[in-house]
Legacy VTK file of the C-alpha trace (Angstrom):
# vtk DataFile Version 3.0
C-alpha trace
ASCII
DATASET POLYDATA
POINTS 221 float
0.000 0.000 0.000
3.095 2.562 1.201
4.611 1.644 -2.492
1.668 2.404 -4.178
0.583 5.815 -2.539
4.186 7.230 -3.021
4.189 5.762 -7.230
0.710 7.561 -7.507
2.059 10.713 -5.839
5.820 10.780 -8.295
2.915 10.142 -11.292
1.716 13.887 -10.093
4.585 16.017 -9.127
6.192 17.725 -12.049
9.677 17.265 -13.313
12.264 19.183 -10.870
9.865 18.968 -7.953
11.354 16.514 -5.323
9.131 14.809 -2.827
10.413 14.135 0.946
8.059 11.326 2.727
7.535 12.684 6.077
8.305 9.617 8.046
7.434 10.833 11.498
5.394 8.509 14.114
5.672 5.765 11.113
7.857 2.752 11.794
11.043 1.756 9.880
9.272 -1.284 8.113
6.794 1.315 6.390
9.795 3.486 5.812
11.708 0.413 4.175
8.426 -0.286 1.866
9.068 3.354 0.733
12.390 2.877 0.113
11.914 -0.205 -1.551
9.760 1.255 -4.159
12.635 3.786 -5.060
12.029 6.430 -2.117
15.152 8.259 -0.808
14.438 11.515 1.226
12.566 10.941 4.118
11.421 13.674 6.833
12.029 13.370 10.309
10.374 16.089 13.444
12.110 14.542 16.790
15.496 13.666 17.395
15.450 10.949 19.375
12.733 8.614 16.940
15.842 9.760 14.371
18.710 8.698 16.023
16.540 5.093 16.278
15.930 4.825 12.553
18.503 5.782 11.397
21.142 2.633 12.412
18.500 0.028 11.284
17.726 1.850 7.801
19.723 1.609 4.468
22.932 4.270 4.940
22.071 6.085 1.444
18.903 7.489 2.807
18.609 11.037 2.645
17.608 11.997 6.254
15.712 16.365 6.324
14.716 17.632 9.654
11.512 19.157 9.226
10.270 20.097 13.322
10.860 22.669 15.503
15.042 21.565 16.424
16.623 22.743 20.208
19.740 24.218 19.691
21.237 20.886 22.724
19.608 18.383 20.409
21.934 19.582 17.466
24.819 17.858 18.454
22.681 14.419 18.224
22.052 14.237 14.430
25.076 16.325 12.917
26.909 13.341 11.974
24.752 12.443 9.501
21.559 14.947 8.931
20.958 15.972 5.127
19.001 18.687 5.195
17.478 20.720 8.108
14.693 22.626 6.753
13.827 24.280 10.058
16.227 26.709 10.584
14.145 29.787 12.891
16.780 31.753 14.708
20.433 33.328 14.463
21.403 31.104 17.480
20.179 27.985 15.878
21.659 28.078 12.605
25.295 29.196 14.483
24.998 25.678 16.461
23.984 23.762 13.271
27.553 25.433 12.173
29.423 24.741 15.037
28.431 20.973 14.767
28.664 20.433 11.602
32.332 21.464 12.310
33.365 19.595 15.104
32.262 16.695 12.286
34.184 18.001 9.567
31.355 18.372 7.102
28.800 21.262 6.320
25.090 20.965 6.177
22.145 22.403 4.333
20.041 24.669 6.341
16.503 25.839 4.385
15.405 29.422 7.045
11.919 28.700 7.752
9.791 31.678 7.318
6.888 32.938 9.095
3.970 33.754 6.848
0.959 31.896 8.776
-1.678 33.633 10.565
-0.889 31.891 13.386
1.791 32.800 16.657
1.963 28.918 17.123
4.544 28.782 13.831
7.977 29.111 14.232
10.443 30.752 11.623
11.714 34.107 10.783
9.233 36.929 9.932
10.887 38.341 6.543
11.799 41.465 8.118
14.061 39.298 10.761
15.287 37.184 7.927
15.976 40.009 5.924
18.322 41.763 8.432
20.160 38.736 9.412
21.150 38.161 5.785
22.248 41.366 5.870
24.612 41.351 8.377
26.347 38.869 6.677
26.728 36.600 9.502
26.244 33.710 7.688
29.214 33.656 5.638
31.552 33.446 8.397
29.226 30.248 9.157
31.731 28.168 7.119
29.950 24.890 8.248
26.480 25.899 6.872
24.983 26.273 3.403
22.354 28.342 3.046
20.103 26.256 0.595
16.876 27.698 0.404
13.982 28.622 2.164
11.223 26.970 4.181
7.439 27.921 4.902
4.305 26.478 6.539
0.887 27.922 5.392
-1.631 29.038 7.696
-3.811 26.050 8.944
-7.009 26.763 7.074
-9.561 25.660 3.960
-9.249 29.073 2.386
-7.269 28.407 -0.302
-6.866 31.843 -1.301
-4.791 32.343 2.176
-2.858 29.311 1.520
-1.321 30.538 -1.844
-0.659 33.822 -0.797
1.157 32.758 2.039
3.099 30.510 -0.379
3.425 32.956 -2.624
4.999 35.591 -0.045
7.143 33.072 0.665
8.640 32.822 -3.122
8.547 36.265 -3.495
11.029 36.670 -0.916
13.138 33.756 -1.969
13.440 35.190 -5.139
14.312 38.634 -3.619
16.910 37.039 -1.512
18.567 35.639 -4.586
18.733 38.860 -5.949
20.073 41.102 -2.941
22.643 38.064 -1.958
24.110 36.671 -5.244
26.373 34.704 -3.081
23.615 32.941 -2.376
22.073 32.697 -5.757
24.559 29.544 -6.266
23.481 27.166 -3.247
20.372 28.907 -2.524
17.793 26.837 -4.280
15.619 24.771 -2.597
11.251 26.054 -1.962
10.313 23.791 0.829
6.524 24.294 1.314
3.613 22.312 0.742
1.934 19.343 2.395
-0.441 16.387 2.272
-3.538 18.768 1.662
-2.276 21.646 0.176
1.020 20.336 -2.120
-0.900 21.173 -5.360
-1.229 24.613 -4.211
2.478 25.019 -3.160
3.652 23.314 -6.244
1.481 26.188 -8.243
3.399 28.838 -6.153
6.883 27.784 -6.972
7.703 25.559 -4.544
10.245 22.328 -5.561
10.020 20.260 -2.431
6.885 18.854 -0.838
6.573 17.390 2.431
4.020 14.938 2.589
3.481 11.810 5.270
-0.513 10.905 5.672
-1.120 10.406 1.939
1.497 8.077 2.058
1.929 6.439 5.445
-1.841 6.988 6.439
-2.535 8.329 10.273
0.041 8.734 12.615
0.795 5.987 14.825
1.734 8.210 18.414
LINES 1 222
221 0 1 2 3 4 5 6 7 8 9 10 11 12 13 14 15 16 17 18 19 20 21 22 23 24 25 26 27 28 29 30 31 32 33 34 35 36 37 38 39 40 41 42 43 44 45 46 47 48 49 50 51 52 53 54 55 56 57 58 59 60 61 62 63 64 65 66 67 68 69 70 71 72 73 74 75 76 77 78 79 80 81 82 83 84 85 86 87 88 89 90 91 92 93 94 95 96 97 98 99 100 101 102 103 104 105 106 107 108 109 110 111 112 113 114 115 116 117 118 119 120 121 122 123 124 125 126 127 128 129 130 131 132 133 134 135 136 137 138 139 140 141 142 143 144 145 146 147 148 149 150 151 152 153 154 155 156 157 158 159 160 161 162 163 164 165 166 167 168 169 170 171 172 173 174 175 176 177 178 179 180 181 182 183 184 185 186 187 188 189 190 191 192 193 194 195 196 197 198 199 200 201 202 203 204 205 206 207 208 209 210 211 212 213 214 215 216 217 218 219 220
């Protein structure tokens, strides 16, 4: 069933758009049917259900941290972590860095933006974002790449509000490309949309969905 939900959802996803299977509360046989129908990039919320996949699952899976990540829980999946697309504060993505090299590598960082109507998000509002790029802090951040940027719509059935608040957040990934051509290189990577609303991200630029309950079914807590 797991093989067939993620075949019909690659059938729908255009060319360049990549899908990560959001894993979380599913166990690692339902995660190995995925990968055994040609999945790769799976997304993970909580560090510890991470750190006890990831031993017991093929090594060429691409593991993305897509929750809400404490700066003392960093240290934990640095070894290994692909992608974090969660990135909401100065002070977090300066302990990603300072991980990343005490383990001699550097890792992808998406800056989550804020554009729900909602206080219960996390991320950067675009004004915050915005100034920290300017600084210029980052690029002494030698074991982070800035890859892209990542959003979360607000939690409604208007799907007018859903696209603009995808669509505010491409507008200001395109901006930041512009204003930071250092970036323009790595920066690449539009992580919003979900299980209910992918269609609508997809339509709005984005080039990496996140989806888990059309694939895996309910959450098993």
């Amino acid at each position: 069933m797991v093989s067939e939900r993620i075949k019909a959802i690659l059938d729908t996803l255009p060319q360049g758009v990549q899908l990560c299977a959001v894993s979380k509360y599913h166990p690692a046989e339902m995660i190995q049917e995925a990968y055994d129908a040609g999945q790769r990039i799976f997304g993970e919320s909580h560090v510890q259900e991470l750190q006890q996949k990831c031993p017991i699952l093929p090594n060429d899976i691409e593991w993305h941290f897509i929750g809400h990540l404490q700066t003392n829980k960093v240290k934990y999946i640095a070894p290994y972590i692909s992608l974090i697309h969660s990135v909401d504060s100065e002070r977090l993505l300066s302990e990603i860095n300072k991980q990343a090299l005490r383990n001699n590598r550097q890792i992808r960082c998406l800056l989550q933006l804020h554009v729900a109507q909602e206080e219960t998000k996390f991320g950067f509002t675009t004004e915050e974002c915005l100034n920290f790029l300017r600084s210029g802090a980052y690029k002494e951040m030698k074991g982070v790449e800035i890859a892209g940027i990542m959003c979360m719509a607000t939690n409604t059935d208007d799907e007018q509000r859903i696209c603009q608040d995808f669509k505010t957040a491409n507008d200001f990934f395109q901006q930041c490309r512009q204003e930071f051509p250092d970036l323009a290189s790595t920066m690449q990577i539009r992580s919003w949309g979900m299980s209910d609303d992918f269609h609508l991200a997809i339509q709005q630029g984005s080039n990496i969905v996140r989806i888990g309950s059309s694939i895996f079914g309910h959450r098993i807590y």
